[in-house]
C-alpha positions in Angstrom: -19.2 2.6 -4.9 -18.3 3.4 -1.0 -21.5 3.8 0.8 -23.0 0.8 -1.1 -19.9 -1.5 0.0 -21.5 -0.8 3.6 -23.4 -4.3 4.9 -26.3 -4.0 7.3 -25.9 -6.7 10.0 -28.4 -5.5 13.0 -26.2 -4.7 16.6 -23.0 -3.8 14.2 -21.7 -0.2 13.2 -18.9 -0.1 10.5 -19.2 -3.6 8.5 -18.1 -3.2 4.7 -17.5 -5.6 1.9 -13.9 -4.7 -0.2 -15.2 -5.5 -2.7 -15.6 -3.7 -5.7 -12.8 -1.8 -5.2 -10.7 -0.9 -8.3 -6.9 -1.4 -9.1 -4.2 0.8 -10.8 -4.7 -1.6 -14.0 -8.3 -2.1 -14.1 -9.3 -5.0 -12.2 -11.6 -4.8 -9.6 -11.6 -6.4 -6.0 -14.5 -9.8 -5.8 -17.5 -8.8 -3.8 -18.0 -11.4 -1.1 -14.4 -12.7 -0.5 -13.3 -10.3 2.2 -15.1 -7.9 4.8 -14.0 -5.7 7.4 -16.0 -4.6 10.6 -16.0 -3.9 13.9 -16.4 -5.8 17.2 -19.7 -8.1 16.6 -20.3 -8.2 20.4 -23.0 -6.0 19.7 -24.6 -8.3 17.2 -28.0 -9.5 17.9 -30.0 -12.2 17.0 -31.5 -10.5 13.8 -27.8 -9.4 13.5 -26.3 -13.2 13.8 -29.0 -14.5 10.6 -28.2 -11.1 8.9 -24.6 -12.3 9.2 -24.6 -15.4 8.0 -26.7 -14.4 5.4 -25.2 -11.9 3.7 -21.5 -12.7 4.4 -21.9 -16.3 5.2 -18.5 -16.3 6.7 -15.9 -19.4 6.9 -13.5 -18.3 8.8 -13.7 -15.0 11.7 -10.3 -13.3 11.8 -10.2 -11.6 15.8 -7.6 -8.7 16.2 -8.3 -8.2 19.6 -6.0 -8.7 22.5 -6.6 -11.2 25.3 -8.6 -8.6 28.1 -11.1 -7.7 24.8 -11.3 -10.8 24.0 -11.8 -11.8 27.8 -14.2 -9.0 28.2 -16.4 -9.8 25.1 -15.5 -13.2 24.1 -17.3 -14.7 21.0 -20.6 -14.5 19.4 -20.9 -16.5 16.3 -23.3 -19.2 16.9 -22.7 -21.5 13.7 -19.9 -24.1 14.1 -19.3 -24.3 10.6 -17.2 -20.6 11.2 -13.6 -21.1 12.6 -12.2 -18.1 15.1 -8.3 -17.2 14.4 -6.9 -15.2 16.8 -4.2 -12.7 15.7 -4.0 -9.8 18.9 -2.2 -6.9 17.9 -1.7 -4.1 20.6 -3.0 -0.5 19.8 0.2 0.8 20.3 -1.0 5.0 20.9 -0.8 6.7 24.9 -4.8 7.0 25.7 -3.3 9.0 28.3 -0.3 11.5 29.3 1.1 9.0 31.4 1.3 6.6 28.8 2.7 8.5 26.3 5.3 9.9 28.9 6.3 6.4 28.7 6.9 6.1 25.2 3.3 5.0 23.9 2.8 7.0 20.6 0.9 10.4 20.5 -0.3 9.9 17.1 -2.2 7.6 14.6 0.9 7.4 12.1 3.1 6.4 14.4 0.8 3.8 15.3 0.3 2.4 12.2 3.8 2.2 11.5 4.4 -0.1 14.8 1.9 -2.0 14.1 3.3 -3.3 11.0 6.4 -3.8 13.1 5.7 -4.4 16.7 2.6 -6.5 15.8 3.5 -7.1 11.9 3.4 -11.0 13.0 0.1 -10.9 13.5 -0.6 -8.9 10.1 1.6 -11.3 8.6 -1.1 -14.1 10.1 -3.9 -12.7 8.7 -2.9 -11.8 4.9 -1.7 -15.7 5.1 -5.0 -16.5 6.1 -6.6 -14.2 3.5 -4.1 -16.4 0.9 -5.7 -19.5 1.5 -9.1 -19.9 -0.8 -10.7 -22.6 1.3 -10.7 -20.7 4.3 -13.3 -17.6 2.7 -15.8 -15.8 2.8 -13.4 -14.0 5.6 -15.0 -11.1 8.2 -11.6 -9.7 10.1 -12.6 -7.1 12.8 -10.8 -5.3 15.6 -12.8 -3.6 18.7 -14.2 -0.6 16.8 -13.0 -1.7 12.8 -10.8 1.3 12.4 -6.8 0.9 13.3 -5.8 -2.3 13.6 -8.9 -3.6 10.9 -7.6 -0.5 8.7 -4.3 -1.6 8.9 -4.5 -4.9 8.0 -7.2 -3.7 4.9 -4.6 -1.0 4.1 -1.4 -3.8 3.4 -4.1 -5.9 2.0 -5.5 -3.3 -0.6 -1.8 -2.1 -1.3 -1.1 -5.9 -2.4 -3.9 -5.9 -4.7 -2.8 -2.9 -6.5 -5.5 -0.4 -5.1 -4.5 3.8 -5.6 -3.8 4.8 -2.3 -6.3 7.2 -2.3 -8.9 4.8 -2.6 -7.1 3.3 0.6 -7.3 5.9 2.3 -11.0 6.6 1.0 -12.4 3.2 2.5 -10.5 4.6 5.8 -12.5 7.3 5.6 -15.8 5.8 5.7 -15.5 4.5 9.4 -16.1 8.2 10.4 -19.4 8.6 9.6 -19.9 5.2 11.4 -18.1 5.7 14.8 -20.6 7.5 16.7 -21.8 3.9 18.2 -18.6 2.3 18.3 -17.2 5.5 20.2 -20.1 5.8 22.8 -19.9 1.5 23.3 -15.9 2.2 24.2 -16.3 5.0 26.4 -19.0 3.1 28.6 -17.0 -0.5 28.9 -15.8 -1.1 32.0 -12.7 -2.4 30.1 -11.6 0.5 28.3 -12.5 2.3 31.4 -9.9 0.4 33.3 -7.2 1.0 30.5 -8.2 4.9 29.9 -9.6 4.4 26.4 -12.8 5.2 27.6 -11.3 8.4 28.3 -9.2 8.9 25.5 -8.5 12.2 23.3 -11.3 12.8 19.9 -7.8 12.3 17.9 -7.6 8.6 19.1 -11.0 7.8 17.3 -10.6 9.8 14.2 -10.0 8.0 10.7 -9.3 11.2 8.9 -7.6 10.2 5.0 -4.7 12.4 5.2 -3.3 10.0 8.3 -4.1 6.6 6.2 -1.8 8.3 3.2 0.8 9.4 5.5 1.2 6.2 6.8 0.8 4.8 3.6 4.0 7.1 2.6 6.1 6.4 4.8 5.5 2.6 4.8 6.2 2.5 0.9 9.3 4.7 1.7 10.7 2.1 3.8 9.4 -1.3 2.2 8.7 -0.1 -1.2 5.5 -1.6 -0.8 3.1 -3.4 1.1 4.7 -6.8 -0.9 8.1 -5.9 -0.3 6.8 -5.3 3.6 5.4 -8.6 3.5 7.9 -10.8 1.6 10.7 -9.0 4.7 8.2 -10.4 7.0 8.1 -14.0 5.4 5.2 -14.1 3.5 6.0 -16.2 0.4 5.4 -14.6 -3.5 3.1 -17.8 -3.8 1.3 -16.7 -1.1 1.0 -13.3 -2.6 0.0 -14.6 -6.2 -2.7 -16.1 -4.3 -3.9 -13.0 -2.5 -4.2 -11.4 -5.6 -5.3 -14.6 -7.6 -8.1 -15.5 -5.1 -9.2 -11.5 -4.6 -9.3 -10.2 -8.0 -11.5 -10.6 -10.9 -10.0 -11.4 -14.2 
């Protein structure tokens, strides 16, 4: 049930469907509705038909921040796929310096300010993923692991999926990074921000961190709904997340 989530799209390294995914009381998550990758930048032609093709997406959720986007900009060639914008900052120190000044030092950390610092723009995308007529929806992030993961890991949480099996779909990136990691650490970008330089521990998606985080987010919210209904997200909003995601 993991590996065979995994979508080929040709110039793209860590593209999976959620669906199939099971719940705590049996249902299971609608193939086709929602898929997670990284940056398409890479995607080539063959990748662009392979795209449309087997996701066929409506609408293109970006995570990115302006210079990524600035840097990369935008592939998708079909007009019929809108591009919504919601930047969050990665929020870790790539370097001493900044995490002498207060940037985090580890992925936890992270994950918890980004459902903080940037929970606005998680909040934008789970109300995007609420409304029917705007899927099939790809969301992405530069390399589909923290910020991606993090909005996957509220979503999933809302659904009612184990959060082992969270952290299992986290997982999965790892075996995929090898691209992603070598495409970071020879952009000119990230080489101007120190990513390109950064620490293994930056690019790891190791389960134990997903659950921690996990922990300590349901320790403070309860859970990813009562995060979410803090934030503003409506319970109608949230019956149709689940409504529109879920098999009966």
């Amino acid at each position: 049930m993991a590996r065979e989530r995994e979508l080929s799209i040709d110039g793209m390294a860590n593209v999976r469907d959620l669906g199939g995914l099971s719940t705590r009381d049996g249902k299971k998550v609608k193939r086709g509705v929602v898929v997670r990758s990284d940056n398409p930048k890479g995607m080539t032609e063959q990748g662009h038909i392979d795209l449309m093709a087997v996701v066929g997406p409506r609408t293109m959720i970006d995570l990115r921040i302006e210079v990524e986007v600035e840097h990369d900009g935008y592939v998708i060639k079909d007009d019929s796929v809108t591009v919504v914008n919601f930047p969050m900052l990665p929020l870790s120190g790539v370097t001493q310096e900044q995490i002498d000044a207060g940037a985090f030092d580890n992925l936890i950390d992270d994950y918890m300010g980004q459902i903080e610092i940037n929970g606005d723009s998680v909040l934008g995308a789970l109300r995007v993923i609420a409304s029917s007529d705007q899927h099939p929806i790809l969301y992405h992030c530069t390399a589909g692991k923290d910020r991606t993961g993090i909005v996957t890991a509220m979503l999933l949480d809302i659904l009612g999926v184990e959060h082992a099996t969270i952290a299992a779909d986290y997982h999965l990136t790892t075996e995929n990074m090898k691209p992603i990691i070598e495409r970071i650490r020879n952009a000119p970008v990230y080489k101007e921000n120190g990513l390109a330089y950064a620490p293994d521990w930056i690019f790891s998606s190791d389960p134990e961190t997903m659950l921690a985080f996990l922990e300590r987010m349901t320790a403070k919210y309860g859970s990813a709904e009562g995060w979410a209904l803090q934030r503003g997200l409506t319970q109608s909003e949230l019956d149709a997340i689940r409504e529109h995601l879920l098999e009966n």
